[in-house]
PDBQT receptor file of N, H, CA, C and O in Angstrom, charges set to zero:
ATOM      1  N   UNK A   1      88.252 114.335 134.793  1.00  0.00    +0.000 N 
ATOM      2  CA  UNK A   1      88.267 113.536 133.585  1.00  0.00    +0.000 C 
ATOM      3  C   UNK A   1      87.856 112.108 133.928  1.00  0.00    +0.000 C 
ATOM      4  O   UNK A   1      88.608 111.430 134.629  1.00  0.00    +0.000 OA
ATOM      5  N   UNK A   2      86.829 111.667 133.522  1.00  0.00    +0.000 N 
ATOM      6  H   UNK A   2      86.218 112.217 132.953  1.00  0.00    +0.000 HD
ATOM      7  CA  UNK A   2      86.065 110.051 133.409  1.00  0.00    +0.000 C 
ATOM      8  C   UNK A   2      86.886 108.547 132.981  1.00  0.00    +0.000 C 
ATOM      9  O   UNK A   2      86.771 108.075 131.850  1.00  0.00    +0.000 OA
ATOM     10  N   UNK A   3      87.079 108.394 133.232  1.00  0.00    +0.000 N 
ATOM     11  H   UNK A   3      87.172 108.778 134.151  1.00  0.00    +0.000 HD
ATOM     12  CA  UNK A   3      87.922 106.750 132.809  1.00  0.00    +0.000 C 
ATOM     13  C   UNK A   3      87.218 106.301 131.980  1.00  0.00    +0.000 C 
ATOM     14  O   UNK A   3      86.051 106.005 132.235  1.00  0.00    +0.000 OA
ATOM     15  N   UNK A   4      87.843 106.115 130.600  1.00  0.00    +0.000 N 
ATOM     16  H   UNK A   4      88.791 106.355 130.393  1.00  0.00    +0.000 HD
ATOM     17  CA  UNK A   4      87.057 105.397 129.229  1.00  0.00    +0.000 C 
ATOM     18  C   UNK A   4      86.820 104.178 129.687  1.00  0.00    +0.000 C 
ATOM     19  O   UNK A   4      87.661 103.624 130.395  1.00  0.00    +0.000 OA
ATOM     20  N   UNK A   5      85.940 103.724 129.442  1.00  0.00    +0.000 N 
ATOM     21  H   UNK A   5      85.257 104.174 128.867  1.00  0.00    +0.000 HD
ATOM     22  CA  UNK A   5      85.425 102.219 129.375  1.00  0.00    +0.000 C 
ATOM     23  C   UNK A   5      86.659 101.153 128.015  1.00  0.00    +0.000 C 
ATOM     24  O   UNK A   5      87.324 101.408 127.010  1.00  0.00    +0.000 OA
ATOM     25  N   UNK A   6      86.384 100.172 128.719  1.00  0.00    +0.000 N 
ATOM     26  H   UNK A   6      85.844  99.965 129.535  1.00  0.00    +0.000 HD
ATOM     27  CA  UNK A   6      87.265  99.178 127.646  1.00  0.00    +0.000 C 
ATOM     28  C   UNK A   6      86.715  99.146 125.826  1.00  0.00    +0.000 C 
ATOM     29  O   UNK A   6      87.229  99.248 124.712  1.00  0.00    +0.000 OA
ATOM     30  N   UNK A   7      85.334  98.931 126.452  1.00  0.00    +0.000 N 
ATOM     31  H   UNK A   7      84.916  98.848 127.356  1.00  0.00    +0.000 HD
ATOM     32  CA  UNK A   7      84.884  98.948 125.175  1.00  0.00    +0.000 C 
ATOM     33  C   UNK A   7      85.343 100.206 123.796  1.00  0.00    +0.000 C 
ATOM     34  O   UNK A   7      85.680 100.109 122.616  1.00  0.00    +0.000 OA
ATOM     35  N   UNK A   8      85.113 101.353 124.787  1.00  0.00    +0.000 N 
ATOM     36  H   UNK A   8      84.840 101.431 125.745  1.00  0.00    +0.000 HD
ATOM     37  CA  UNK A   8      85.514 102.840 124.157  1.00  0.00    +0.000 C 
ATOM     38  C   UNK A   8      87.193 102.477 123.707  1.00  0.00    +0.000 C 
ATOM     39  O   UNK A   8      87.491 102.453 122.513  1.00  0.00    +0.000 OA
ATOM     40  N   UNK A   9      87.997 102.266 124.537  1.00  0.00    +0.000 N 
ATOM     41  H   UNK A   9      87.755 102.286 125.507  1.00  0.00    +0.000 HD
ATOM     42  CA  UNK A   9      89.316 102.024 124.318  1.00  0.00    +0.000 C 
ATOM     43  C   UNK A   9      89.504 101.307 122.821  1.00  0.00    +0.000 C 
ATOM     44  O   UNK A   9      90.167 101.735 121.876  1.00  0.00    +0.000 OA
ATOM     45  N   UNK A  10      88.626  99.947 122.911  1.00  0.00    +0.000 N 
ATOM     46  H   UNK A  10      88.088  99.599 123.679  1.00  0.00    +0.000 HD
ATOM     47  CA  UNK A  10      88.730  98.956 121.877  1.00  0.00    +0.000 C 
ATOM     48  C   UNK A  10      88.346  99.566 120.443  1.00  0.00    +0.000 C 
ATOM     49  O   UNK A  10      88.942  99.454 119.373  1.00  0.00    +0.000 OA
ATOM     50  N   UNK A  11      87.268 100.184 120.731  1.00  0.00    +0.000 N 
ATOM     51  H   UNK A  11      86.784 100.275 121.601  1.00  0.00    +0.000 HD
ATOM     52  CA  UNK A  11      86.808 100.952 119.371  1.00  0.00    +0.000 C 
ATOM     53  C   UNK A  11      87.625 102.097 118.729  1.00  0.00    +0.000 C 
ATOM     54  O   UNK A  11      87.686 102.363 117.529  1.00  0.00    +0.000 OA
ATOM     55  N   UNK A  12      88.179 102.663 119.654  1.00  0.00    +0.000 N 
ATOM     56  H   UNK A  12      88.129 102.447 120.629  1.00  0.00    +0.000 HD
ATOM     57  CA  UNK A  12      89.014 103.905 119.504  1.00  0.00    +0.000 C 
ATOM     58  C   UNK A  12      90.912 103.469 118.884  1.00  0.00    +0.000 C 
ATOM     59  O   UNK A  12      91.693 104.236 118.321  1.00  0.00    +0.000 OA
ATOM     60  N   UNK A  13      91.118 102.096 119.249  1.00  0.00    +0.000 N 
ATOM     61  H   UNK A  13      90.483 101.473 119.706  1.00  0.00    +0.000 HD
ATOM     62  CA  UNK A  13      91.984 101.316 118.897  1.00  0.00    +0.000 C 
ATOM     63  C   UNK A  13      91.847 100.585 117.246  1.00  0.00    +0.000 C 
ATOM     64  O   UNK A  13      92.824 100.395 116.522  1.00  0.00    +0.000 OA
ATOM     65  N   UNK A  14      90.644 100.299 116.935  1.00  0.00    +0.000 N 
ATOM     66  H   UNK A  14      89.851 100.453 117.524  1.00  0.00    +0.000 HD
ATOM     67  CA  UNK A  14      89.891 100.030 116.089  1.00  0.00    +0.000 C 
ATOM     68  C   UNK A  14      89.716 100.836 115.122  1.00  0.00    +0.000 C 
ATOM     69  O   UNK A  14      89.766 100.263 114.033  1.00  0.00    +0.000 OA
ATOM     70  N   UNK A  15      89.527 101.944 115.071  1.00  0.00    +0.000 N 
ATOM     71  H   UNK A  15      89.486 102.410 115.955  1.00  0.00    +0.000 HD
ATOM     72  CA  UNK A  15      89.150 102.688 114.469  1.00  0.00    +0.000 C 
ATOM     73  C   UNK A  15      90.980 103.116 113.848  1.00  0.00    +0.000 C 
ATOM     74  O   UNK A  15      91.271 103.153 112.652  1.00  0.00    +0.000 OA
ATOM     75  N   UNK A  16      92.082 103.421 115.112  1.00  0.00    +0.000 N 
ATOM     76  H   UNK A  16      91.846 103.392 116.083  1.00  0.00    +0.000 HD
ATOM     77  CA  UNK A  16      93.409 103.555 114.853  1.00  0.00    +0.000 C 
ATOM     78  C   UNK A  16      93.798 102.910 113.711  1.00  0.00    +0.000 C 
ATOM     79  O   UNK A  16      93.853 103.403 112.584  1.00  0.00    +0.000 OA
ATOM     80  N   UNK A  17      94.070 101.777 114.040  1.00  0.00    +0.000 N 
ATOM     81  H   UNK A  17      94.025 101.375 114.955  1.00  0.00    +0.000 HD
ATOM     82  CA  UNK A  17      94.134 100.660 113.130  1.00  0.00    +0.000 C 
ATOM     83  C   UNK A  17      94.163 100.389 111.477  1.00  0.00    +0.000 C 
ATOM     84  O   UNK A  17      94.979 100.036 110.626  1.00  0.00    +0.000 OA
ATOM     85  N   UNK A  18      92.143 100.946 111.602  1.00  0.00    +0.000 N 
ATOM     86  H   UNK A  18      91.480 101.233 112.293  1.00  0.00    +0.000 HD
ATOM     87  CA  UNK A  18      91.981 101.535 110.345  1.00  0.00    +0.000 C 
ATOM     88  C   UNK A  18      92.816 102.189 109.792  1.00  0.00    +0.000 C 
ATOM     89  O   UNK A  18      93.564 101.728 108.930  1.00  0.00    +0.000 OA
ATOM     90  N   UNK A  19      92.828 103.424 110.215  1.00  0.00    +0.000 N 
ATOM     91  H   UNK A  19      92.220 103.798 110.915  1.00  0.00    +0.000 HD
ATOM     92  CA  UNK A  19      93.630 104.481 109.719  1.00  0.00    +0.000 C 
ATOM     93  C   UNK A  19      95.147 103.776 109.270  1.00  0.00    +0.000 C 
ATOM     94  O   UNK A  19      95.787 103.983 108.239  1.00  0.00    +0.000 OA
ATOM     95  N   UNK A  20      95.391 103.114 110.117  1.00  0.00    +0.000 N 
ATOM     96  H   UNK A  20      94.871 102.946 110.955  1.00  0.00    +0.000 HD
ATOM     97  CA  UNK A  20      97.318 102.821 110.008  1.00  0.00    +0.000 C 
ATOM     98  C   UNK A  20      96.846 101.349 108.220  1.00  0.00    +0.000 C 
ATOM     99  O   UNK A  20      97.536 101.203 107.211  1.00  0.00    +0.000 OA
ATOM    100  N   UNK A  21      95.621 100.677 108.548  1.00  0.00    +0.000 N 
ATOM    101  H   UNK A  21      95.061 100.795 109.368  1.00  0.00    +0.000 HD
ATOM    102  CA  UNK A  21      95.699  99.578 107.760  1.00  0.00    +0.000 C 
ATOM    103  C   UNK A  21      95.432 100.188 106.529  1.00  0.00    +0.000 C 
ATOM    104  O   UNK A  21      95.684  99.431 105.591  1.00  0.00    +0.000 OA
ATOM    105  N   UNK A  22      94.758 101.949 106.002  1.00  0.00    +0.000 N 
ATOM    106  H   UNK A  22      94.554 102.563 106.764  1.00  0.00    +0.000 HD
ATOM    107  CA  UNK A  22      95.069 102.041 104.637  1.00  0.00    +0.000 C 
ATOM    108  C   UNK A  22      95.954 102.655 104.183  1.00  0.00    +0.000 C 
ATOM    109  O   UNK A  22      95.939 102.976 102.995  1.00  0.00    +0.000 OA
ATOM    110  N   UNK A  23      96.823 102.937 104.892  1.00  0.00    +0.000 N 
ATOM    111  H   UNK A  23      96.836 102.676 105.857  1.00  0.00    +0.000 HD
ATOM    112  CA  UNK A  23      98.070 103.020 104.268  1.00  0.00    +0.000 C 
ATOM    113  C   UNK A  23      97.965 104.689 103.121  1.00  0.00    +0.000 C 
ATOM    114  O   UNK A  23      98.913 105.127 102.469  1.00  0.00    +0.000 OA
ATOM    115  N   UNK A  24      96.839 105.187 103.173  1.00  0.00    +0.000 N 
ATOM    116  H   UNK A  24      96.069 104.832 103.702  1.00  0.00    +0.000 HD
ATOM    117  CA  UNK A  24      96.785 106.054 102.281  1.00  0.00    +0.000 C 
ATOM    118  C   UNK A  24      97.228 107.938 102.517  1.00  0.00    +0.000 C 
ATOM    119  O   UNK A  24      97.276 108.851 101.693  1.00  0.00    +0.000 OA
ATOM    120  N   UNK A  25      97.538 107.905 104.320  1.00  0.00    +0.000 N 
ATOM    121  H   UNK A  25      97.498 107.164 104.990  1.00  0.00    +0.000 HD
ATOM    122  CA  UNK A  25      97.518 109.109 104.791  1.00  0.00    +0.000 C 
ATOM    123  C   UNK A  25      99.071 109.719 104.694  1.00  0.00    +0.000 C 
ATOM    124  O   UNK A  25     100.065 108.994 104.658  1.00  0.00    +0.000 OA
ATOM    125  N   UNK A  26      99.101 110.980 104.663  1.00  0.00    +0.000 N 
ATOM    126  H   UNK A  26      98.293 111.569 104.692  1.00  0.00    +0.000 HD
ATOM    127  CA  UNK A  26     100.933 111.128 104.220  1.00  0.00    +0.000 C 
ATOM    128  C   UNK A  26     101.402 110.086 106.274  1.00  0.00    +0.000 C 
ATOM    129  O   UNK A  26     100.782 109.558 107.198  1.00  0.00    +0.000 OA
ATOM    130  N   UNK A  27     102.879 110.409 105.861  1.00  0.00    +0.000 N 
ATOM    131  H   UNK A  27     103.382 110.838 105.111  1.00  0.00    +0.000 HD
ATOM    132  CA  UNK A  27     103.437 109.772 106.955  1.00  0.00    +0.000 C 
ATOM    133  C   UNK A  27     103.181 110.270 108.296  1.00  0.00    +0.000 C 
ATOM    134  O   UNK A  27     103.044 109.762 109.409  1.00  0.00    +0.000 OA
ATOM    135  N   UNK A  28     103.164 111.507 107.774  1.00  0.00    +0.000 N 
ATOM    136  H   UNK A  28     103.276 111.919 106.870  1.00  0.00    +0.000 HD
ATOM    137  CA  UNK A  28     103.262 112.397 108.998  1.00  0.00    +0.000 C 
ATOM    138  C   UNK A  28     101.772 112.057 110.197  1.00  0.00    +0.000 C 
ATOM    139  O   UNK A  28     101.998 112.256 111.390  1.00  0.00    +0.000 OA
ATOM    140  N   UNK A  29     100.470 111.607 109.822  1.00  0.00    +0.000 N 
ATOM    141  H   UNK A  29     100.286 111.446 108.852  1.00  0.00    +0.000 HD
ATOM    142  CA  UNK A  29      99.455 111.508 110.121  1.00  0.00    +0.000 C 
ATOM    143  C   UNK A  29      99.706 109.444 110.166  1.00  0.00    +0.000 C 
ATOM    144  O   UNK A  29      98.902 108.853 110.888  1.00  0.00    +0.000 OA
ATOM    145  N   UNK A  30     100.707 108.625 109.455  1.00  0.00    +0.000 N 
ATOM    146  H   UNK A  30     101.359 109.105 108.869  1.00  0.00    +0.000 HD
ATOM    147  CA  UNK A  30     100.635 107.507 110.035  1.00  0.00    +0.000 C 
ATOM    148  C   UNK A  30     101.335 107.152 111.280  1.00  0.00    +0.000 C 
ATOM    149  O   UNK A  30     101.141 106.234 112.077  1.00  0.00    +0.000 OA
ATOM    150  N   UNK A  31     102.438 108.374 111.243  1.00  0.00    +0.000 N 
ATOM    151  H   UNK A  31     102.595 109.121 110.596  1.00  0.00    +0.000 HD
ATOM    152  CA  UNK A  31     103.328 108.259 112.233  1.00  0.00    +0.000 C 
ATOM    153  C   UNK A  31     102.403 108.684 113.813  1.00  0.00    +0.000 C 
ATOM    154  O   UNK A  31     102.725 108.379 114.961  1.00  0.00    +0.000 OA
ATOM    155  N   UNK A  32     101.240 109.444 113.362  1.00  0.00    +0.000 N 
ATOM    156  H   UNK A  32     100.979 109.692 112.430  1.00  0.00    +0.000 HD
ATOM    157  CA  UNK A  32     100.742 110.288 114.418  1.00  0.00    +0.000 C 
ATOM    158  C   UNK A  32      99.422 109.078 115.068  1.00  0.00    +0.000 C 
ATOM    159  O   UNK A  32      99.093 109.218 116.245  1.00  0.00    +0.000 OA
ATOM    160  N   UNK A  33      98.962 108.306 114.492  1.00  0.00    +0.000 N 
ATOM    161  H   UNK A  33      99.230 108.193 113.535  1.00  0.00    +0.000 HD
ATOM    162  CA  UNK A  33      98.225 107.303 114.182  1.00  0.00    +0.000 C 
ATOM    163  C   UNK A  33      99.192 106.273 115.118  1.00  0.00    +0.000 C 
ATOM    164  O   UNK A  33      99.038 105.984 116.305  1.00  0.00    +0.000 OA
ATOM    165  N   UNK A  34     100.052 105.901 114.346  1.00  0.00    +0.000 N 
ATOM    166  H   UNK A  34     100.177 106.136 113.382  1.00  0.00    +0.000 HD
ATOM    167  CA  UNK A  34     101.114 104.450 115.314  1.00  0.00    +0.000 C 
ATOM    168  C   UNK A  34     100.956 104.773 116.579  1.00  0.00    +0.000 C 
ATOM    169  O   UNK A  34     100.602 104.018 117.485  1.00  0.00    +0.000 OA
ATOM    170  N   UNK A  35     101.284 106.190 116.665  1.00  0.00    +0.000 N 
ATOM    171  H   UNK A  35     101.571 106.804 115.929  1.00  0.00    +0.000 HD
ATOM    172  CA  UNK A  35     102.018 106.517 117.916  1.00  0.00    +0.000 C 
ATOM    173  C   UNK A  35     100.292 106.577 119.010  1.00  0.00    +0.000 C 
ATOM    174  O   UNK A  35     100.231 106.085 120.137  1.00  0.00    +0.000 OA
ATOM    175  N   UNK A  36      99.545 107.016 118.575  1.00  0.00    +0.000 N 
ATOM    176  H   UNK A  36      99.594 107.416 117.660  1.00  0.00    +0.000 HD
ATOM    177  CA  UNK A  36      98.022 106.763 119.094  1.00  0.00    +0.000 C 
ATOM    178  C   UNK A  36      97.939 105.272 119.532  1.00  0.00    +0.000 C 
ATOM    179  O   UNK A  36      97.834 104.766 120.649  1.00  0.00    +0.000 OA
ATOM    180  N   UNK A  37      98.022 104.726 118.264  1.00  0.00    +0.000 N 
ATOM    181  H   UNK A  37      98.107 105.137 117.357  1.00  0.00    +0.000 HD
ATOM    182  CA  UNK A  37      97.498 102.842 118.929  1.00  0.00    +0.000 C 
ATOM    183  C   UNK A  37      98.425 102.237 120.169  1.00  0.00    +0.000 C 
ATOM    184  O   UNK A  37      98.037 101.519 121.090  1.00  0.00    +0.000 OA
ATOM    185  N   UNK A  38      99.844 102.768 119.905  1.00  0.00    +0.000 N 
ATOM    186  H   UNK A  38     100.160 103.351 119.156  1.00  0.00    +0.000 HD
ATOM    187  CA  UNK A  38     100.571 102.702 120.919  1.00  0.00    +0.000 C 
ATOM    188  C   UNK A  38     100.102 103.209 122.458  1.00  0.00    +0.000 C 
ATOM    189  O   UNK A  38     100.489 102.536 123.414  1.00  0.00    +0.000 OA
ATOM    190  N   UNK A  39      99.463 104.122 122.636  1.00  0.00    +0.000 N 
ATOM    191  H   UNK A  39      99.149 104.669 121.860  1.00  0.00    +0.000 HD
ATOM    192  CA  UNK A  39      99.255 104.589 123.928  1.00  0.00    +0.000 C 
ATOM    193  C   UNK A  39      97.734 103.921 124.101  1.00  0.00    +0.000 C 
ATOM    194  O   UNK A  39      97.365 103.510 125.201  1.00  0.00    +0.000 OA
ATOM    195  N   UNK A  40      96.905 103.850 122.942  1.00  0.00    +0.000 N 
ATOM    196  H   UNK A  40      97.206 104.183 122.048  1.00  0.00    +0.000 HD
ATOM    197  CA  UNK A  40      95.326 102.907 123.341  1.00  0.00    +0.000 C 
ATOM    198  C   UNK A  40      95.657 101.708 123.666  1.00  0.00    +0.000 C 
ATOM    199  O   UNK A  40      94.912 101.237 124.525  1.00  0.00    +0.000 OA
ATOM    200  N   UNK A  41      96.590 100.939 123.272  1.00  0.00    +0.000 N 
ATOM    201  H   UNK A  41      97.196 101.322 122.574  1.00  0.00    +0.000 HD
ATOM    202  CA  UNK A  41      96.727  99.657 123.790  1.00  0.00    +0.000 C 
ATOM    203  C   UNK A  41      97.460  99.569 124.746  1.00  0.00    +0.000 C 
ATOM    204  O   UNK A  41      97.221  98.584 125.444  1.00  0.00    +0.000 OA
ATOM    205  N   UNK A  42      98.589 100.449 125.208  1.00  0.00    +0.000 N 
ATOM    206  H   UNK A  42      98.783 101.249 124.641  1.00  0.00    +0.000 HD
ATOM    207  CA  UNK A  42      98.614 100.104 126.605  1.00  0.00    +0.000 C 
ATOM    208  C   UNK A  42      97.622 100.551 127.868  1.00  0.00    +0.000 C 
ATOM    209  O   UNK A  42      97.521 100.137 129.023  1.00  0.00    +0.000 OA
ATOM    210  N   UNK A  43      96.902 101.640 127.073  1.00  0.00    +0.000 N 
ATOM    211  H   UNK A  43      96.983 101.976 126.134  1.00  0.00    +0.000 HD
ATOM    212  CA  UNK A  43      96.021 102.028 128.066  1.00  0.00    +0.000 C 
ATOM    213  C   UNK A  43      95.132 100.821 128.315  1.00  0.00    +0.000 C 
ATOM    214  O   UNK A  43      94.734 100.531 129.443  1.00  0.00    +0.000 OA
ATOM    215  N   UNK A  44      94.760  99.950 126.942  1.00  0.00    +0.000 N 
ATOM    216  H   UNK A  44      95.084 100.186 126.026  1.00  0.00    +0.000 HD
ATOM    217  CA  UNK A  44      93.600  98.980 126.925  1.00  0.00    +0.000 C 
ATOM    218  C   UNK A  44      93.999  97.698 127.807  1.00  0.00    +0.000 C 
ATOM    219  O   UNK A  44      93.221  96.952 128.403  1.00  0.00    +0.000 OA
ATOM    220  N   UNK A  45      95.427  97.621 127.744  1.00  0.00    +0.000 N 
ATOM    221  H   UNK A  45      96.059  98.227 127.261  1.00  0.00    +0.000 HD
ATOM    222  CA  UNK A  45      96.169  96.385 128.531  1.00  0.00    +0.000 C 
ATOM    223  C   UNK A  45      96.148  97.001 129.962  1.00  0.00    +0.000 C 
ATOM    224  O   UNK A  45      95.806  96.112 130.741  1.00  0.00    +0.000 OA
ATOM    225  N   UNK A  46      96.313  97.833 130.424  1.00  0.00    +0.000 N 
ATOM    226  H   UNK A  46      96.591  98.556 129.791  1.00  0.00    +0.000 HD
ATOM    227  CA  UNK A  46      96.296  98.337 131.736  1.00  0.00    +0.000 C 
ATOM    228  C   UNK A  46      94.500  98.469 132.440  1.00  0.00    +0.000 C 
ATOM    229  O   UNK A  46      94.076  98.308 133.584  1.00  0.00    +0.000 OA
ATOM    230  N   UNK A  47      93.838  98.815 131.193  1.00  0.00    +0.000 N 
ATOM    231  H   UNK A  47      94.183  98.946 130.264  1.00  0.00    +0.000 HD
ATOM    232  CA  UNK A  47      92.239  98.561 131.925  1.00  0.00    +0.000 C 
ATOM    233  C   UNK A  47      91.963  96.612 132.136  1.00  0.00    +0.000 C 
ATOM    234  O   UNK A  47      91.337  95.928 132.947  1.00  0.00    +0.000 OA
ATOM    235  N   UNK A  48      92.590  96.393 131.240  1.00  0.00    +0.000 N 
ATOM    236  H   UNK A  48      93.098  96.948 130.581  1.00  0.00    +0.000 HD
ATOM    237  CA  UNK A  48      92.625  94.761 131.331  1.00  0.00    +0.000 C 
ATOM    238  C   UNK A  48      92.869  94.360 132.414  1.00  0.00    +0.000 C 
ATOM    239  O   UNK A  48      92.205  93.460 132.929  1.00  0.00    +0.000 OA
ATOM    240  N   UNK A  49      93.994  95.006 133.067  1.00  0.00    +0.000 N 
ATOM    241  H   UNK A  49      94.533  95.737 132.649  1.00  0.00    +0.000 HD
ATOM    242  CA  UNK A  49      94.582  94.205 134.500  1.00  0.00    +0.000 C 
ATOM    243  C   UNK A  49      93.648  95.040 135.326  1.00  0.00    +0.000 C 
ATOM    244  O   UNK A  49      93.119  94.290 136.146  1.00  0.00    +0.000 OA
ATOM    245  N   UNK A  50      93.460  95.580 135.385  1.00  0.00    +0.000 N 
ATOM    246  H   UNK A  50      93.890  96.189 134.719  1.00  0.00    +0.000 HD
ATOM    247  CA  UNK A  50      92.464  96.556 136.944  1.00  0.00    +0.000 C 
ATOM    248  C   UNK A  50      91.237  95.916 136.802  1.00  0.00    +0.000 C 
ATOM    249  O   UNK A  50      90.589  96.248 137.795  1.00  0.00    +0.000 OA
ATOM    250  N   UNK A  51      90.441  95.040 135.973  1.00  0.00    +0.000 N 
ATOM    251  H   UNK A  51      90.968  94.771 135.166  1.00  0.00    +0.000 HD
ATOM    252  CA  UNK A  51      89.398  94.197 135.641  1.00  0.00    +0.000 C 
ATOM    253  C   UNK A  51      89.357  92.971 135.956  1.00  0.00    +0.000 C 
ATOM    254  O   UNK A  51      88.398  92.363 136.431  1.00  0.00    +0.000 OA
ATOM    255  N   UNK A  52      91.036  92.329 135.542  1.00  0.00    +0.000 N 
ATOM    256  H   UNK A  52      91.816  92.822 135.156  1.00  0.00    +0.000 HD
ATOM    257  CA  UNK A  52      91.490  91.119 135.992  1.00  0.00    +0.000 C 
ATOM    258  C   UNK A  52      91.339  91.330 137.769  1.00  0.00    +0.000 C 
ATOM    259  O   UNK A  52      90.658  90.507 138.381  1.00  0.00    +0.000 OA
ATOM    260  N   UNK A  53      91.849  92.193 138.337  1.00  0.00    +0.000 N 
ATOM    261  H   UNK A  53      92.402  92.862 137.840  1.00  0.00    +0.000 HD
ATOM    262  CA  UNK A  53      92.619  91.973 139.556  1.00  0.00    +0.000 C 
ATOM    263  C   UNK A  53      90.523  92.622 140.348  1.00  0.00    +0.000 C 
ATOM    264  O   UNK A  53      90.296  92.601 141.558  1.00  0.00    +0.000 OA
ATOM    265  N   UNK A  54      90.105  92.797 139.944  1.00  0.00    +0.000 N 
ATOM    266  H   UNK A  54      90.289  92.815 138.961  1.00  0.00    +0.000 HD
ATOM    267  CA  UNK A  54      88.604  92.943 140.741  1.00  0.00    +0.000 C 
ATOM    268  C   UNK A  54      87.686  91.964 140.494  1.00  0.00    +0.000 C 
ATOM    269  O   UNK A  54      86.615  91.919 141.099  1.00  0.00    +0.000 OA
ATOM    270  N   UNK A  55      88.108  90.933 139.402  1.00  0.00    +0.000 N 
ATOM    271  H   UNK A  55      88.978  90.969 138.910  1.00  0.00    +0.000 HD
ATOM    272  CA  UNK A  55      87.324  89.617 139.088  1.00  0.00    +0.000 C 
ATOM    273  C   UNK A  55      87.913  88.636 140.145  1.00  0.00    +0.000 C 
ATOM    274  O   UNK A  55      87.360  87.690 140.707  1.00  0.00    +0.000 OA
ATOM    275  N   UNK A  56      89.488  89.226 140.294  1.00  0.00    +0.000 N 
ATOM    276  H   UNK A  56      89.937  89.994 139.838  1.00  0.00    +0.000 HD
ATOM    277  CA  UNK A  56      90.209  87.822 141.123  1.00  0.00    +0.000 C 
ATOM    278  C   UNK A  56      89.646  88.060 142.703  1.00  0.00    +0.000 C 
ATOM    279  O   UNK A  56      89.303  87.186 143.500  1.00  0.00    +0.000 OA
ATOM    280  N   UNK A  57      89.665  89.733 142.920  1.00  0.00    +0.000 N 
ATOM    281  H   UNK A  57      89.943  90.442 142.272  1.00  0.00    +0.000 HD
ATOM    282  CA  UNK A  57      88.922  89.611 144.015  1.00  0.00    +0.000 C 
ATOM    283  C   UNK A  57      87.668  89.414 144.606  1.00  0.00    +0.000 C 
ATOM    284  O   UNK A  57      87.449  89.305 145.812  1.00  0.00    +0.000 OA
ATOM    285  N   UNK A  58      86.865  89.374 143.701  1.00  0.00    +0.000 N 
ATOM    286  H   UNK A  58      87.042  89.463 142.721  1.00  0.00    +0.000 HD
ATOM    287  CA  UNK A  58      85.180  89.183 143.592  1.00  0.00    +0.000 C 
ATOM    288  C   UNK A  58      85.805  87.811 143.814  1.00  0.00    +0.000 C 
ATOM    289  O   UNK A  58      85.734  87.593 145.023  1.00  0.00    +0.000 OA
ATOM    290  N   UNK A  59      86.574  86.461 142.984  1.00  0.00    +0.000 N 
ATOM    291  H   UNK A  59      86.632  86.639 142.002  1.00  0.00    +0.000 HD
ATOM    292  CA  UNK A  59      86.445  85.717 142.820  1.00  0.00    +0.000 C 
ATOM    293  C   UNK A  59      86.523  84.601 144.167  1.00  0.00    +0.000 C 
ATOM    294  O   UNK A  59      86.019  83.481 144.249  1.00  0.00    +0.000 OA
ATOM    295  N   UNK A  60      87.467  85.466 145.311  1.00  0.00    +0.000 N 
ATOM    296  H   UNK A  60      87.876  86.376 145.244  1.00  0.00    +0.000 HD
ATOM    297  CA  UNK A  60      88.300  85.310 146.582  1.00  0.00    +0.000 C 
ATOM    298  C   UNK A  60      87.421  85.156 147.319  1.00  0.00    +0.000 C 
ATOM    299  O   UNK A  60      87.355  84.081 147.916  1.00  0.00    +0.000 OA
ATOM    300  N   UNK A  61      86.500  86.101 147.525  1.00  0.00    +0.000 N 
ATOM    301  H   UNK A  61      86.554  86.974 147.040  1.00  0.00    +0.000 HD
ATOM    302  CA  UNK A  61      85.350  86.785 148.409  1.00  0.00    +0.000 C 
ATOM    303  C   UNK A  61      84.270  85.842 148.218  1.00  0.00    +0.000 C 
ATOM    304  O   UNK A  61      83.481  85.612 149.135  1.00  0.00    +0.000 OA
ATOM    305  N   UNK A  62      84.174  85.251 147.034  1.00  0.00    +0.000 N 
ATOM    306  H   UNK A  62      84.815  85.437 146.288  1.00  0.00    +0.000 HD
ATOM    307  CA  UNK A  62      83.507  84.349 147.048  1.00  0.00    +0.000 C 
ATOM    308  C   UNK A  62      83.677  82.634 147.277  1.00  0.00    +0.000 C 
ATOM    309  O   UNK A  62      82.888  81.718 147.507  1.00  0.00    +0.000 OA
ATOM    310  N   UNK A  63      84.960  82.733 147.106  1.00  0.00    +0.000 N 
ATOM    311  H   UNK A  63      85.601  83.477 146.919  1.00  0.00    +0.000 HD
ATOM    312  CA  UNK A  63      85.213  81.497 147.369  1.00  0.00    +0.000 C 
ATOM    313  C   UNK A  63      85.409  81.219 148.933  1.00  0.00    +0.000 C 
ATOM    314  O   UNK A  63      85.926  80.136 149.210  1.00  0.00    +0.000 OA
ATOM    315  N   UNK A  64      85.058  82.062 149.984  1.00  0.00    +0.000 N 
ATOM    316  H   UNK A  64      84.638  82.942 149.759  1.00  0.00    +0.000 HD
ATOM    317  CA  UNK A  64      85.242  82.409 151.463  1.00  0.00    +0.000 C 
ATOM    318  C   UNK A  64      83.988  81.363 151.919  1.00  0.00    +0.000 C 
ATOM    319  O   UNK A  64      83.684  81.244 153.106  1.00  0.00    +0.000 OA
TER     320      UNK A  64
């Protein structure tokens, strides 16, 4: 299995969102929705830091 890109994450979070911001789906599918954005954004905060921490080291390596 491939590691989503951030971007993919963001859109796929995005798109969640949608869904939760019209408010129009029974509960059962908003509840299923929350619980989605919940796991894309920590997934999206966790690609955040593994990005952070290879910029800081690019950043190290260069400052040598």
């Amino acid at each position: 299995m491939s590691e989503r890109g951030l971007d993919e994450l963001l859109a796929d979070l995005e798109r969640t969102m949608a869904r939760l911001a019209s408010g129009t789906a029974p509960l059962e599918e908003l509840v299923a929705a929350h619980q989605d954005a919940v796991k894309l954004l920590a997934e999206a905060q966790a690609r955040l830091a593994q990005l952070k921490a290879r910029a800081d080291e690019t950043a190290e390596l260069l400052s040598e």
